[in-house]
C-alpha positions in Angstrom: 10.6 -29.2 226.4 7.1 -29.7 224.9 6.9 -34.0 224.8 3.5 -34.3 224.2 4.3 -32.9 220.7 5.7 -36.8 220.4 2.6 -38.1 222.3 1.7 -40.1 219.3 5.4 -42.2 219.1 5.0 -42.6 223.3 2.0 -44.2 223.1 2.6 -46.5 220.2 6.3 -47.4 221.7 4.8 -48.2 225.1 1.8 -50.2 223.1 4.8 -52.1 221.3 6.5 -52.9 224.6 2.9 -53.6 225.9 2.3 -56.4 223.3 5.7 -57.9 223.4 5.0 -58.5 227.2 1.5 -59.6 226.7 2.6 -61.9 224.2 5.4 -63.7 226.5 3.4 -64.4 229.5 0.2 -65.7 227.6 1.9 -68.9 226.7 -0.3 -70.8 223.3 -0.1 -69.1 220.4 -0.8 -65.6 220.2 0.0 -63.9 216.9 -3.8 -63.3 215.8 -4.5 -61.1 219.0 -1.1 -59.5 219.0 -1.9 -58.5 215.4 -5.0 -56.7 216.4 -3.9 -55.2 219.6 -0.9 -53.9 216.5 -3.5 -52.2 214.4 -5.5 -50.6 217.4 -2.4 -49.1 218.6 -1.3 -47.6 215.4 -5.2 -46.8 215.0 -4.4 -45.1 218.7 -1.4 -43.1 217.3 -3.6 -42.0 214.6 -6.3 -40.5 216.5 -3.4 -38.9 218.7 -1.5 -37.3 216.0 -4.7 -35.0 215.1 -4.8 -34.2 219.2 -1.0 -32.9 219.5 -0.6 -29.1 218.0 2.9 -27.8 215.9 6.2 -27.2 217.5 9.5 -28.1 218.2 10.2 -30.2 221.0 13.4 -31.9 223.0 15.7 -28.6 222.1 14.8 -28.3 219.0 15.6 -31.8 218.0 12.0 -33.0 217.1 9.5 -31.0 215.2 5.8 -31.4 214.1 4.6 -29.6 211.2 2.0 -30.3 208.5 5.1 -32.3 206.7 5.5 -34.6 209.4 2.0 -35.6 209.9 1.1 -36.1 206.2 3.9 -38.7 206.1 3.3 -40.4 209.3 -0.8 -40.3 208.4 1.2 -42.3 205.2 2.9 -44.9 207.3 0.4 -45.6 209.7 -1.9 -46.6 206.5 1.1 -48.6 205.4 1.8 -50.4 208.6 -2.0 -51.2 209.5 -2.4 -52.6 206.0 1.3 -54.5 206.5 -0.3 -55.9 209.6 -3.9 -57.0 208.0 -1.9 -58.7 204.9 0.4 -60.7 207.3 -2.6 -62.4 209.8 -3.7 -65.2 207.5 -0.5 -65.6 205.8 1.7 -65.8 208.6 -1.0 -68.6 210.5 -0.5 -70.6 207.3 3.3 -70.8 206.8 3.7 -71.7 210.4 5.2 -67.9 211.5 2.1 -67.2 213.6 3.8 -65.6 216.3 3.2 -62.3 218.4 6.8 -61.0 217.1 5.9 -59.9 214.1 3.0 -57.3 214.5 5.6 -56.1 217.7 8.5 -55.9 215.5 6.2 -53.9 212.7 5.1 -51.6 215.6 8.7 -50.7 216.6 9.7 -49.9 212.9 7.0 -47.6 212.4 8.0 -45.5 215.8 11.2 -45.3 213.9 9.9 -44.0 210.8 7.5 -41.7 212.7 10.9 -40.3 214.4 12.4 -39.9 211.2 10.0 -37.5 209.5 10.1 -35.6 212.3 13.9 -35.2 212.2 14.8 -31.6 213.3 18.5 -32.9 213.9 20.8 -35.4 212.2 21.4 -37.1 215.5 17.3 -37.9 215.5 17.7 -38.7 211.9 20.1 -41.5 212.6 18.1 -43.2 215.6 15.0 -42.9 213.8 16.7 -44.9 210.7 18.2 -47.5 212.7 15.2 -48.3 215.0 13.3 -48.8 211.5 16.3 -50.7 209.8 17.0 -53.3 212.6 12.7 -54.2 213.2 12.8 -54.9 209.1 16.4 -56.7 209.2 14.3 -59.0 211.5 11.1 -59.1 209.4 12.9 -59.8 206.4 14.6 -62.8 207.9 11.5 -64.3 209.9 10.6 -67.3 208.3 14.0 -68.4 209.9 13.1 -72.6 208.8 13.4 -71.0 205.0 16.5 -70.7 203.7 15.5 -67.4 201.1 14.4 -65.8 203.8 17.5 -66.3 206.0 19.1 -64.9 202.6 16.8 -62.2 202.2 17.9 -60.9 205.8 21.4 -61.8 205.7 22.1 -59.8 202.2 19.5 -56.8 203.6 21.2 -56.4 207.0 25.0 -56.6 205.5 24.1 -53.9 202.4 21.9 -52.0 205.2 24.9 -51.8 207.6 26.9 -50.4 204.2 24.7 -47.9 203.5 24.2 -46.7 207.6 28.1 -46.3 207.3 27.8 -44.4 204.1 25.2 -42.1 205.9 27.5 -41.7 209.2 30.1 -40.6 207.1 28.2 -38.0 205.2 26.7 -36.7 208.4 30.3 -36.3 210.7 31.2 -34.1 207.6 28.6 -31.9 207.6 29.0 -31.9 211.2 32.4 -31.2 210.8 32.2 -28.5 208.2 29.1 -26.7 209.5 29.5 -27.1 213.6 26.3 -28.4 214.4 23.8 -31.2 213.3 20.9 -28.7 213.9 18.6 -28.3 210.4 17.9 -25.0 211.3 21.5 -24.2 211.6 23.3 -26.0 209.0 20.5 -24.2 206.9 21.4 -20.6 208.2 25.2 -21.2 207.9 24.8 -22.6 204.2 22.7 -19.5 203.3 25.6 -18.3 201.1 26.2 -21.4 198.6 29.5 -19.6 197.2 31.3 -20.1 200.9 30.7 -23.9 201.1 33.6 -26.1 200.7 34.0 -29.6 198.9 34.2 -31.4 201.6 30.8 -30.5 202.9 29.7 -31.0 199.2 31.1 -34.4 199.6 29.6 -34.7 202.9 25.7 -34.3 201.5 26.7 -36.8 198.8 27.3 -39.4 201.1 23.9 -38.7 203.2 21.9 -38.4 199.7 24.2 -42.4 199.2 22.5 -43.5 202.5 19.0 -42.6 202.4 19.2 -43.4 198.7 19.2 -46.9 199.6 16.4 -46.9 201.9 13.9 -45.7 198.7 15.8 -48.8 196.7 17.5 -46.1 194.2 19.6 -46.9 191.4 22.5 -47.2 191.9 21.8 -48.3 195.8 18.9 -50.8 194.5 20.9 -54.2 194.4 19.1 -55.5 197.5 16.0 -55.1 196.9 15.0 -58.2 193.8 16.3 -60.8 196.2 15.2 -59.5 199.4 11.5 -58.6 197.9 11.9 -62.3 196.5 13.4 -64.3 199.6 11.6 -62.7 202.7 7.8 -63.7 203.5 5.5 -61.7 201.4 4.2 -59.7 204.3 7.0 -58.3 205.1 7.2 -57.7 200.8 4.4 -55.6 201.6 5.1 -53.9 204.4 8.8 -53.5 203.0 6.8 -51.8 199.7 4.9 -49.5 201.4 5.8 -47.2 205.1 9.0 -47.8 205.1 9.5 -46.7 201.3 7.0 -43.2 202.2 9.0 -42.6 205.6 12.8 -43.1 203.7 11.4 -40.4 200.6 10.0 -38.2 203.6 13.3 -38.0 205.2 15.2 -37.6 202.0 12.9 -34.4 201.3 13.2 -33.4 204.6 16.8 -32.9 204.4 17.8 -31.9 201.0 15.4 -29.4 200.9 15.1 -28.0 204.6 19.6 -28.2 205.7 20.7 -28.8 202.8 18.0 -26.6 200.2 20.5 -23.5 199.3 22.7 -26.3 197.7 19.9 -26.8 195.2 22.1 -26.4 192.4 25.0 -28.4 193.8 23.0 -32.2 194.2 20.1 -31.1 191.9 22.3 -33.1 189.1 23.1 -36.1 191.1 19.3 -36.7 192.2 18.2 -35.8 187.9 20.9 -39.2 187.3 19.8 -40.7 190.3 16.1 -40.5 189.1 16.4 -41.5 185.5 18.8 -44.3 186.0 16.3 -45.8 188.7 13.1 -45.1 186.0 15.1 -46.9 183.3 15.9 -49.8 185.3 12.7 -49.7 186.9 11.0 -50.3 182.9 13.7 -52.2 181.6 14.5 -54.5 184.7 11.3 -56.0 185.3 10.4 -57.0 181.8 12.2 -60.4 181.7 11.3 -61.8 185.1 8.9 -64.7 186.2 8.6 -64.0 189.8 5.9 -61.6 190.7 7.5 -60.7 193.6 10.7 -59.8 191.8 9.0 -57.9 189.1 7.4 -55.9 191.8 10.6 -55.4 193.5 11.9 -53.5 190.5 8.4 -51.9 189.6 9.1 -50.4 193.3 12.7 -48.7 192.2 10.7 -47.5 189.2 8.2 -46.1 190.9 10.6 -43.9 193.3 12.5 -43.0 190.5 9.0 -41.4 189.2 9.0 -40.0 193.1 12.7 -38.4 192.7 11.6 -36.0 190.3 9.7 -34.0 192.3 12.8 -33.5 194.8 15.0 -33.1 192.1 12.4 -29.9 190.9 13.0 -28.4 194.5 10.0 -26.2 194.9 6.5 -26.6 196.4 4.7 -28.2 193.2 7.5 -30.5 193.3 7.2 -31.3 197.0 3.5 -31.9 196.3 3.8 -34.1 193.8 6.5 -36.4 195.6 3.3 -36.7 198.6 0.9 -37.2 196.3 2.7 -39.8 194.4 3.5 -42.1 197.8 -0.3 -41.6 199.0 -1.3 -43.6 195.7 1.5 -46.1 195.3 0.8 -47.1 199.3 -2.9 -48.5 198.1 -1.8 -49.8 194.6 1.5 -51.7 196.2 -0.6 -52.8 199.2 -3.3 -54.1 196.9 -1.4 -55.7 194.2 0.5 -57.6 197.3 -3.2 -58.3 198.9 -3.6 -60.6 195.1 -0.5 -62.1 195.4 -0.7 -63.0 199.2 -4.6 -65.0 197.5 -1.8 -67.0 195.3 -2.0 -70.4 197.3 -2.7 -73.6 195.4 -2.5 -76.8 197.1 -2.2 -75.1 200.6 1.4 -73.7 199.7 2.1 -70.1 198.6 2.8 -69.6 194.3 5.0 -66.4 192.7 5.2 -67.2 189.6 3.9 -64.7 187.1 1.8 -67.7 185.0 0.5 -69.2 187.8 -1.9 -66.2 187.6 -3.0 -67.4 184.3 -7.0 -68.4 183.4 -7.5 -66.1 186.8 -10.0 -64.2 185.0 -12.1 -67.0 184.5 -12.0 -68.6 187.7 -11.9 -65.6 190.0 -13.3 -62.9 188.4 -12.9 -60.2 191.1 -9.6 -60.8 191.9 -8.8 -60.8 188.3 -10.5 -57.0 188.3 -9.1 -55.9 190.8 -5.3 -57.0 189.9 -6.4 -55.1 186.8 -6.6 -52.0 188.3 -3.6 -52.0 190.3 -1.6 -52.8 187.1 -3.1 -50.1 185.6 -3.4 -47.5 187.8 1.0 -48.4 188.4 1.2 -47.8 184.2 -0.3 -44.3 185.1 -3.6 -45.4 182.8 -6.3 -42.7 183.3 -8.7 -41.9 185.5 -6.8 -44.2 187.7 -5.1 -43.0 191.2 -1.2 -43.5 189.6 -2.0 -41.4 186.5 -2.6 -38.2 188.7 0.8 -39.3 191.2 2.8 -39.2 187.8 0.8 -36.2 186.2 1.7 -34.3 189.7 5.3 -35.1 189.7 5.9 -34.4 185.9 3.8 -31.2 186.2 6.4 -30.1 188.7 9.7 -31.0 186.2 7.6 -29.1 183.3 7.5 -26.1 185.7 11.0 -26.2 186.5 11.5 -26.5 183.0 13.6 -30.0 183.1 11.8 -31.3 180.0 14.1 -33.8 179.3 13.3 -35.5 183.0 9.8 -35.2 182.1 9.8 -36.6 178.5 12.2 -39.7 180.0 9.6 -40.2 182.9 6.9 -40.5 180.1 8.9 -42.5 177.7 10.4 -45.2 180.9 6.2 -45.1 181.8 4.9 -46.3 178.3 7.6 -48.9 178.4 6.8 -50.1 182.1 3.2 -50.4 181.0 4.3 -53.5 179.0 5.0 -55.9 181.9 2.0 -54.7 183.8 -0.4 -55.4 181.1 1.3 -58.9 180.7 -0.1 -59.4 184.0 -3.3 -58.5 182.6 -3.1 -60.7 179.3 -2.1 -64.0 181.7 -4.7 -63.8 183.9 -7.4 -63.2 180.6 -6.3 -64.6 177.4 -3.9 -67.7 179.3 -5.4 -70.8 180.1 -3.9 -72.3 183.2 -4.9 -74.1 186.3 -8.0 -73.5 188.4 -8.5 -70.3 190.4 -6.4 -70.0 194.0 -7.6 -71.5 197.4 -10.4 -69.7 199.1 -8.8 -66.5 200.1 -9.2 -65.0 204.1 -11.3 -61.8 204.3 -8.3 -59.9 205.9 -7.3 -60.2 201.6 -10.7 -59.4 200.2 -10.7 -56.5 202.6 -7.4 -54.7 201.7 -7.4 -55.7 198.2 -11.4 -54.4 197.6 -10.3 -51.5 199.9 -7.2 -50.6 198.3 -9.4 -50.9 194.7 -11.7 -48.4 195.7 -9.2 -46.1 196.2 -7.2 -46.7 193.1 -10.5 -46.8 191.2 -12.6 -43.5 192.4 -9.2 -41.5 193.6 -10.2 -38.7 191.3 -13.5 -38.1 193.3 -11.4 -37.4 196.4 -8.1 -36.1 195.1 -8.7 -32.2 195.9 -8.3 -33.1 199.9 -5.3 -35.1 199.3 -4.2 -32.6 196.7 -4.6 -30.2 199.3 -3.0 -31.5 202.9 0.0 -32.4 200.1 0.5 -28.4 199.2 0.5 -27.5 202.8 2.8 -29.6 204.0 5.0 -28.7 201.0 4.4 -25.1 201.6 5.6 -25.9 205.9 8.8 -28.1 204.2 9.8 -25.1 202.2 9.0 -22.2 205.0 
């Protein structure tokens, strides 16, 4: 049993536990330093993961490939930029307290576990240890009543979709005889022996996980809960957990369940354009920035389904390379609308970012950028995570989820440039209250990378076809 292979989860588990104690026994208020002790840890986990070597580990039960650490490289970006984003904020609405950075730390050991699912047992505790740390973020502004909402309606769906998931994986289990990958994947090696209930068994696991990513038609949580919970947790909610839910989702249709290709290839090609057409559509009549945001999220994984639904290395590649750029473009755009506070209270609506241009010009730019880089606008970072992904359809030759993806993108382009026209061309109020540097940090940051992503792609590029080329064998 090789365990340091999970040295990095240990050690940020142990540095969760670690904070929650520190954070009970020093009794005045603590959040600030339990937010930095947060990011050093996941900083610590970081430095680990490049120390530990490939393997399985705990039977077979836990494996470390190139696959796994691209992802969790992924969610430790997102959770250290959730944590930064939520300092300031969190101070300000009175929801200052060490829980929060502790609770974020325990939901990335859970997404860490579940891209390094070797087993559908490991799956399932990974999942749940992420789901129940965000069912708490989501409702931890407990004094507000939308975010009591927020968690209520995420934590009733959430427990739908875990039994959806269940289901599916007692009948795999029950069809196959094992919840080991590598054995369900040598026993389905002949796709013409495999009954329907096992098909129907997959189905229900692709159901689960399909809510996690905010999928159509498993998406009707996420406008409210995006809306209701504290904007942090927005952030964080659009960001690791999102990368670690598509990273499992890859990690078991293609590895278990890849010699069904044909058999769910269909149900993911609806799957993805229904989410792309309510991702473009959806968004275009709402005022709240957080709620547009919340469908320009199930639009963009729709954009990220297409490379599973293509099933080959390009594909696989494209899907990584697409959630490397939408972490910094998600976390950015939240960064601006964290800076929204007027009159010492946090505003979401989308024309209170009106006359923005004039008042705070580098806010203003860099809001620009994220909207554009999200339309796909060259030489921005989301144009080559959408060229990757529809490069991958093109080579499978599904045109027509290519063309749609194109089409849903030049019609999605129209609520983010609105942003763009209210914060130029509409007069409004002066600019926002003096934003924390924690903001100006992540949002400049998170611009740099949107903006000059082309100078750096080939690494990214790169790391994203090995760990494509270790998913596929």
């Amino acid at each position: 049993m090789n365990w340091t292979l999970a040295l990095p989860e240990i050690a940020l588990a142990v540095s969760g536990m670690a904070i929650l104690l520190f954070g009970v026994l020093r009794k005045e208020e603590s959040g600030f330093l339990a937010s930095m002790l947060a990011i050093g840890a996941l900083l610590l986990a970081g430095v680990l993961m490049t120390a530990t070597g490939a393997g399985h580990a705990y039977d077979g039960q836990f494996v470390v490939d190139p696959f796994s650490v691209a992802l969790k490289l992924l969610i430790l970006a997102g959770a250290i930029l959730g944590v930064a984003l939520s300092v300031d904020y969190n101070r300000a609405e009175g929801i200052g307290r060490f829980e929060f950075p502790v609770l974020i730390v325990m939901a990335t050991v859970g997404m860490m576990v579940m891209v390094s699912a070797a087993n559908l047992m490991t799956l399932y505790l990974g999942l749940e240890l992420q789901s129940l740390s965000i069912y708490v973020l989501a409702a931890f502004a407990r004094e507000n009543l939308r975010s009591a909402e927020a968690g209520l309606k995420y934590f009733v769906l959430g427990a739908l979709a875990s039994g959806l998931l269940l289901y599916g994986m007692t009948l795999v289990y029950g069809f196959t005889g094992t919840m080991d990958f590598a054995r369900i994947a040598t026993g389905l090696a002949d796709p013409m022996q495999v009954s329907a209930g096992l098909i129907v068994g997959v189905v229900f696991i692709l159901a689960g996980l399909a809510f996690k990513i905010s999928a159509v038609p498993f998406h009707m949580w996420t406008p409210d809960v995006y809306e209701g919970a504290p904007t942090p947790v927005t952030a964080f909610l659009s960001t690791a957990p999102k990368v670690a839910a598509m990273g499992l989702l890859l990690r078991v249709m293609i590895g278990p369940f890849g010699h069904l290709l044909a058999q769910w290839q269909g149900l993911v090609v609806l799957v993805s354009i229904a989410s792309m057409l309510l991702g473009a559509l959806g968004a275009i009549g709402q005022r709240n920035i957080k709620r547009l945001m919340a469908y320009s999220s199930i639009g963009h994984m729709g954009y990220a389904l297409i490379g599973l639904a293509a099933g080959t290395v390009s594909g696989v590649r494209g899907v990584l390379v697409y959630l490397a750029v939408y972490i910094f473009m998600s976390a950015g755009a939240f960064a601006v609308i964290l800076a929204m506070r007027r009159g010492g209270r946090a505003v979401e609506g989308i024309a209170d970012l009106a006359g923005l241009g004039r008042s705070d010009p580098a806010l203003a730019m860099l809001m620009s950028v994220f909207m554009f880089s999200m339309a796909g606008i060259p030489p921005l970072s989301g144009f080559f995570g959408k060229l990757y992904v529809f490069l991958a359809a093109v080579q499978s030759g599904m045109w027509t989820l290519a063309i749609i993806g194109v089409l849903t993108s030049v019609v999605g382009a129209y609520y983010y440039v609105r942003i763009i026209k209210v914060m130029y061309f509409d007069a409004g109020e002066t600019g926002f209250a003096v934003r924390p540097a924690t903001l100006s940090i992540v949002a400049a940051g998170s611009g740099l990378v949107t903006l000059l992503f082309a100078l750096f792609a080939a690494p990214v590029v790169a790391m994203a076809e090995a760990a494509a080329r270790a998913l596929l064998g």
